[in-house]
C-alpha positions in Angstrom: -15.2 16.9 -1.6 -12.1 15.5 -2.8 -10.8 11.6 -2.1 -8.2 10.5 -0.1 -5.7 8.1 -0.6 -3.8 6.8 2.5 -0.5 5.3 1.5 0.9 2.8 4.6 4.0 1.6 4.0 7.4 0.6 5.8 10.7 2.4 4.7 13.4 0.7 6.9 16.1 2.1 4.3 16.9 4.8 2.1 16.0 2.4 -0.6 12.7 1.5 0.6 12.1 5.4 1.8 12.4 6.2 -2.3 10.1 3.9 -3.3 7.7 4.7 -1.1 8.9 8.2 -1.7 7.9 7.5 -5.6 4.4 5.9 -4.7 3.7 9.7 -2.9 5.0 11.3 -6.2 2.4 9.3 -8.1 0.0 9.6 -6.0 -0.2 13.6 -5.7 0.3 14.3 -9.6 -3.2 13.4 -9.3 -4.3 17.2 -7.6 -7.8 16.1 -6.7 -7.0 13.6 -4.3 -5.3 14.1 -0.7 -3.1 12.0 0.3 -1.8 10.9 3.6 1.4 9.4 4.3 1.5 7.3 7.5 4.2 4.4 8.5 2.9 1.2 9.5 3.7 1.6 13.4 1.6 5.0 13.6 -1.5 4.1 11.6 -4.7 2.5 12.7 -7.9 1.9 11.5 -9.1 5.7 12.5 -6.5 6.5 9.2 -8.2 3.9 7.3 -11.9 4.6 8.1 -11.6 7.8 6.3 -9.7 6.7 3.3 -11.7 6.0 0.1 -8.7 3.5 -1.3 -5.5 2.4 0.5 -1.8 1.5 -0.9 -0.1 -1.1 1.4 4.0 -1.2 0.7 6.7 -3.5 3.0 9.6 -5.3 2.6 10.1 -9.0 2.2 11.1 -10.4 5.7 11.9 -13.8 6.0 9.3 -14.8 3.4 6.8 -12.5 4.8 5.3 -8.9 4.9 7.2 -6.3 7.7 6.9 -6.8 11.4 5.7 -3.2 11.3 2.5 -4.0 8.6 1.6 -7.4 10.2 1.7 -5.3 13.3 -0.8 -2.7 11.9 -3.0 -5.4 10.9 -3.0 -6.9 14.0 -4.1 -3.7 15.2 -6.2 -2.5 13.2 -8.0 -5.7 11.2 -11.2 -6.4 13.9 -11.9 -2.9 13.5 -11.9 -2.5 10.2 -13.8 -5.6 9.5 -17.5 -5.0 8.2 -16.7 -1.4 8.0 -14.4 -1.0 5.1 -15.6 -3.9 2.3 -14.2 -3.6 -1.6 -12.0 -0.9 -0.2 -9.7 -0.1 -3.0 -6.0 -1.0 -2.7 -2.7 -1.9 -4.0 0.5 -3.5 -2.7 3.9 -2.7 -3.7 6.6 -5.2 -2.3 10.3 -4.8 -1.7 11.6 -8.1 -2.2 15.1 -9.5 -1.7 13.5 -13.2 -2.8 10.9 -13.8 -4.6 8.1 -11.6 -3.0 5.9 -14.7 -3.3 5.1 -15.7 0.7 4.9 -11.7 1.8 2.0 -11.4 -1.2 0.5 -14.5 -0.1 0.0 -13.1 3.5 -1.1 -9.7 2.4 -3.9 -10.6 -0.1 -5.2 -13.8 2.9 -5.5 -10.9 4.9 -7.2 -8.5 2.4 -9.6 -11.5 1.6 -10.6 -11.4 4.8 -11.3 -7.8 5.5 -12.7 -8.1 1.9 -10.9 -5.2 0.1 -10.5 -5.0 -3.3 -7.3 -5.0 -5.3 -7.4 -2.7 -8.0 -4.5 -4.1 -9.5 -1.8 -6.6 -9.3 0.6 -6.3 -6.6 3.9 -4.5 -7.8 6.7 -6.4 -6.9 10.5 -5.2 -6.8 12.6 -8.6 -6.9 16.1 -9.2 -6.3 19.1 -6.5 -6.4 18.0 -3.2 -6.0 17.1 -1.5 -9.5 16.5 2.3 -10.3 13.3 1.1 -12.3 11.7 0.3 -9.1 11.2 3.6 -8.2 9.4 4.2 -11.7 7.4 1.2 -11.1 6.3 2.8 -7.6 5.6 5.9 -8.8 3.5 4.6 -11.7 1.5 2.4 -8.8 0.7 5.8 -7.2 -0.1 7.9 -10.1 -2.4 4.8 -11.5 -4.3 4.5 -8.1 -5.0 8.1 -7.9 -5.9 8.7 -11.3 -8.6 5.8 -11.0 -9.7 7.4 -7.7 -10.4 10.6 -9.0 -12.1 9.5 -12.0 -14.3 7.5 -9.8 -13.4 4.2 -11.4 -12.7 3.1 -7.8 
């Protein structure tokens, strides 16, 4: 049975839509895992339940993560609680600033829901730059590969 790899993140712009574009890229070059590609206002913990690791991507608002992820944690968090612990994951962050508040409120929720970050958070500060979109590509392709060689 092969892993799957749910990838929920929030592409307000055609900026944001490539890098999350790029984390998909990654993520399939990796043939044994299926992936799933669902925005932050349409997933719910049914999408996570069946995921085996989980890549979390949203912009920088105001200091903090999306509306639209907060919202799917708000959603989604009591019923994932106590069902999903040390589920694999990785953020990626589309930062204006300094990305430094929107990682903080992403990994106090993942503490709480217990997941496990497989690696450090990838964050795209300031101006937009094309080597973001390598950066997010490399997040995919790394996550996937662990996943199918059952590291994760």
């Amino acid at each position: 049975m092969s892993k799957r790899l749910l990838i929920v993140a929030h592409a307000p712009s055609e900026n944001t839509l490539a890098l999350r574009t790029a984390v998909e890229r990654g993520a399939r070059s990796e043939t044994a895992i299926e992936v799933k590609v669902v925005a932050p206002l349409q997933a719910g913990p049914d999408d996570v339940l069946v995921a085996d690791a989980v890549i979390l991507g949203t912009t920088e608002n105001l200091g903090y993560m999306s509306g639209a992820l907060k919202d799917f944690f708000d959603r989604s968090y009591n019923a994932l609680l106590d069902r999903t612990q040390a589920l694999p994951c990785a953020v990626y962050i589309r930062a204006g600033s300094d990305g430094t508040g929107t990682r903080r409120g992403i990994e106090t929720i993942l503490t709480g829901l217990r997941w496990r970050m497989v690696q450090e958070p990838l964050i795209c500060r300031g101006p937009w730059q094309p080597a973001f979109v390598e950066q997010c590509e490399g997040l995919g392709a790394a996550l996937a590969a662990g996943l199918a060689a059952g590291i994760f």
